[in-house]
C-alpha positions as CSV (number, residue, x, y, z in Angstrom):
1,X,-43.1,50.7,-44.1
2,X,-42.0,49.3,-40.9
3,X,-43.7,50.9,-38.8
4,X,-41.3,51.7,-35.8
5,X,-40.6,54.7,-33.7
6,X,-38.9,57.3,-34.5
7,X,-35.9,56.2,-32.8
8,X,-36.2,52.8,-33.6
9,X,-33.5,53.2,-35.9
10,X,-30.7,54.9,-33.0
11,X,-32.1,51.7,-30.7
12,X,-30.7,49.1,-33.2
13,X,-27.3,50.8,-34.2
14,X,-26.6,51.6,-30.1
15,X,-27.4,47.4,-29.7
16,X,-30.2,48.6,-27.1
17,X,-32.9,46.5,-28.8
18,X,-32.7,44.1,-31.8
19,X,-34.9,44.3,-34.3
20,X,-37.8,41.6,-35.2
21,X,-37.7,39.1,-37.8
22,X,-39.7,40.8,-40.8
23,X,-37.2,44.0,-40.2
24,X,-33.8,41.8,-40.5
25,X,-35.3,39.9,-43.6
26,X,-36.0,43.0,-45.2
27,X,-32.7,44.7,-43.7
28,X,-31.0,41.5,-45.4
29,X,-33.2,41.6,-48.8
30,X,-32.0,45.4,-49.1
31,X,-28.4,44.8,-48.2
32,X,-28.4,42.1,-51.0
33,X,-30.1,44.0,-53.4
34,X,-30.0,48.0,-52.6
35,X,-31.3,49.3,-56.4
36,X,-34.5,47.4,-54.7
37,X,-34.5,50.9,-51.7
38,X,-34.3,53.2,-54.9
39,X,-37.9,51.6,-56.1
40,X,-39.6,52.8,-52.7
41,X,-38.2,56.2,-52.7
């Protein structure tokens, strides 16, 4: 879904890289409303 490398993930949460716009709106849209992450599982 947003389409990043495998260790995209380990990049952000070791502050190497920050991550783009779309990804920290939908970062932000899930941290408001997780039961929304339950819907794409």
């Amino acid at each position: 879904m947003l389409q990043v490398g495998a260790t995209a993930f380990d990049k952000y949460e070791w502050g190497l890289v920050q991550p783009g716009g779309p990804t920290v709106q939908l970062i932000q849209v899930f941290d408001r409303h997780s039961e929304l992450a339950d819907e794409l599982r």
